[in-house]
C-alpha positions as CSV (number, residue, x, y, z in Angstrom):
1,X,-36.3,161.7,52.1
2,X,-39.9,162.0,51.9
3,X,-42.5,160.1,53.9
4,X,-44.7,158.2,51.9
5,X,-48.6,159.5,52.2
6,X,-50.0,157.3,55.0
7,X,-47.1,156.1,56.7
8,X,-45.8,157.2,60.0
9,X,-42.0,158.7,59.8
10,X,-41.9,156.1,63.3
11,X,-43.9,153.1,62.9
12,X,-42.8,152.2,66.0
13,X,-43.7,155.6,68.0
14,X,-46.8,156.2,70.2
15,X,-49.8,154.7,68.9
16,X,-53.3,156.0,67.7
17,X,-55.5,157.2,70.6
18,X,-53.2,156.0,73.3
19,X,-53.1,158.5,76.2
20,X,-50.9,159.9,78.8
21,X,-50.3,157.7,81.9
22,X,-50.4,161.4,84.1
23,X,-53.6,162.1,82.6
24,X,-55.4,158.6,82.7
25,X,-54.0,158.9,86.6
26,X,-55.3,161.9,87.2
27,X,-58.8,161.1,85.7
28,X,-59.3,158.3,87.6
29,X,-58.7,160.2,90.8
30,X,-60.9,163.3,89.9
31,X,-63.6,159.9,89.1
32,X,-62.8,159.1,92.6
33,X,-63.5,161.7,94.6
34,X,-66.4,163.4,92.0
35,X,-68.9,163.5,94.0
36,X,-67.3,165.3,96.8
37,X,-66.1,168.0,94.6
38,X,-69.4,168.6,92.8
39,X,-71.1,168.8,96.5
40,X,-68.3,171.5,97.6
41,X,-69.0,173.3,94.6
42,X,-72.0,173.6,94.9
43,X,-72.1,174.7,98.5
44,X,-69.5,177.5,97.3
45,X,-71.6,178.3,94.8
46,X,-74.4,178.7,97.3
47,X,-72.3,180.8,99.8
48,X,-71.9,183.3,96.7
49,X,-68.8,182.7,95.3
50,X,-69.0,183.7,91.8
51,X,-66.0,181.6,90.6
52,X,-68.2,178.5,91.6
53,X,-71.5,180.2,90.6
54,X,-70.0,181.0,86.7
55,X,-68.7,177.3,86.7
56,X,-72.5,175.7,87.2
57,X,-73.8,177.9,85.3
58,X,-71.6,177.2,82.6
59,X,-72.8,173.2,82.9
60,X,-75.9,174.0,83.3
61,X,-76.3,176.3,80.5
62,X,-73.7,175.9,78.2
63,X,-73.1,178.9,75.4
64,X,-75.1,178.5,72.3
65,X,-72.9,178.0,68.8
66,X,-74.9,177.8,66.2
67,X,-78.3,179.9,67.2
68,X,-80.0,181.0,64.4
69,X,-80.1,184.7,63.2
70,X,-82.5,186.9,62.9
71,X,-81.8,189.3,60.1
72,X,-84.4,190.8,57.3
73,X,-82.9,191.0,53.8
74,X,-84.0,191.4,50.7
75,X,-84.8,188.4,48.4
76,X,-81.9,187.8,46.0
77,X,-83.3,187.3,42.3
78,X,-80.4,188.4,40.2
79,X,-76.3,188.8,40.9
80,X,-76.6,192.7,41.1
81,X,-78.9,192.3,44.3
82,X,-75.8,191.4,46.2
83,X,-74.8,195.0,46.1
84,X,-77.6,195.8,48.3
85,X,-77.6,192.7,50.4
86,X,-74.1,193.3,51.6
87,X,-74.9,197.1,51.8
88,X,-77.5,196.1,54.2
89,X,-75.5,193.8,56.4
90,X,-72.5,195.9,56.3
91,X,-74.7,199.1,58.4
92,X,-76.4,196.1,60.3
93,X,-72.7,195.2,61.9
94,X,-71.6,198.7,62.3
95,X,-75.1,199.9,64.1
96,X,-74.2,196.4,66.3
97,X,-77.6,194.6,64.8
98,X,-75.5,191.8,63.9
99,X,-71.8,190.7,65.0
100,X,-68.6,191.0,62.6
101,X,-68.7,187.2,62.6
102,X,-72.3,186.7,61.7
103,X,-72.1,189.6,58.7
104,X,-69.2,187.6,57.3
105,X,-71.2,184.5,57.5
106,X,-73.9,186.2,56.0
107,X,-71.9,187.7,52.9
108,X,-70.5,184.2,52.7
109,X,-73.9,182.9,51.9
110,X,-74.9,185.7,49.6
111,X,-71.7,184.9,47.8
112,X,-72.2,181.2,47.5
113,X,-75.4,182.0,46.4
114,X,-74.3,184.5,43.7
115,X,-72.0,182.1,42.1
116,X,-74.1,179.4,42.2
117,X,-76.6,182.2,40.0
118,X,-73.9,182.9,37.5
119,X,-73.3,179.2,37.3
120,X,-76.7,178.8,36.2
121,X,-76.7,181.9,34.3
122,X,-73.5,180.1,32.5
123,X,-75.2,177.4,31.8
124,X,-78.3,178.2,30.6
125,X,-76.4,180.9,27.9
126,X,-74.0,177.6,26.6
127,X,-77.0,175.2,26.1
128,X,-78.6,178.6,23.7
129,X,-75.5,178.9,22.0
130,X,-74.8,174.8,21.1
131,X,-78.2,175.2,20.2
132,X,-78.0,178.1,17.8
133,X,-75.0,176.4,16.6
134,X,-76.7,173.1,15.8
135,X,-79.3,174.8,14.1
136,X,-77.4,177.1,11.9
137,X,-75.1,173.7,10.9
138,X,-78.5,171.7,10.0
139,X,-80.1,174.8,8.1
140,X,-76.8,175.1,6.2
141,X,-76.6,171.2,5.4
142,X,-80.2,171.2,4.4
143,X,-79.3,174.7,1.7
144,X,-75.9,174.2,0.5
145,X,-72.0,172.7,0.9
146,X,-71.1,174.6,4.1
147,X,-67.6,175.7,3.1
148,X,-64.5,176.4,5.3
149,X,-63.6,179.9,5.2
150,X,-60.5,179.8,6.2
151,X,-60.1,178.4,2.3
152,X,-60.9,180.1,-0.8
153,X,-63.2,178.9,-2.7
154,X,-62.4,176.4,-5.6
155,X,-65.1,177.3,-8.2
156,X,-64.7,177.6,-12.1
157,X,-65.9,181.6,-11.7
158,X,-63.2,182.4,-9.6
159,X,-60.0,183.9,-12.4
């Protein structure tokens, strides 16, 4: 039987945000005694040891996620420009200018950007057409009977 969408399969299981005994135990002692570890560490770390040294470090200057890139490409103005923008990023990542990750994140953005031009492009071409079409259906009202041409015509001059 299926679960119903927002109800547990035990309502009467482990609830939302509770935690381990073991672990709020073992927090509570490492909160204890904090301040005795971060002075031996530091002392290690002094003395050289490079275990201790990476581990400040680490604290102290914690690895950057989301730095910005630095990468020179060519203004995109049309869809076929894409051809040379990933042209472009694809020799960046493989002379090491930019990582594998960053060139797909990159070429991500190029292709967002792309459809979001055809979208546009899409767009604009519909609105010309209903317009076309409204115009041709008032300039026909305004002249004569528009008739259906999937039916003959009825008039006397037909045999």
């Amino acid at each position: 039987m299926q679960f119903q969408k927002g109800q547990s399969g035990n309502p009467a299981g482990r609830p939302r945000g509770s935690r381990n005994k073991t672990t709020i135990r073992m927090q509570e002692m490492l909160e204890k005694e904090a301040e005795k570890l971060v002075e031996k560490l530091l002392k290690k770390a002094m003395a050289g040891h490079m275990g201790a040294i990476r581990l400040c470090l680490e604290r102290l200057v914690p690895t950057r996620k989301n730095e910005p890139l630095l990468y020179e490409m060519a203004p995109l103005e049309k869809p076929a420009d894409a051809v040379a923008a990933f042209a472009g990023i694809a020799s960046a990542a493989a002379v090491g200018d930019v990582t594998a990750d960053e060139a797909a994140k990159l070429g991500k953005v190029i292709s967002l950007y792309v459809n979001s031009l055809e979208a546009n492009d899409f767009e604009e071409r519909l609105v010309r057409l209903e317009r076309a079409d409204l115009d041709r259906c008032a300039g026909a009202s305004n002249d004569a009977p528009v008739e259906n041409p999937a039916r003959p015509s009825t008039s006397s001059a037909d045999p």
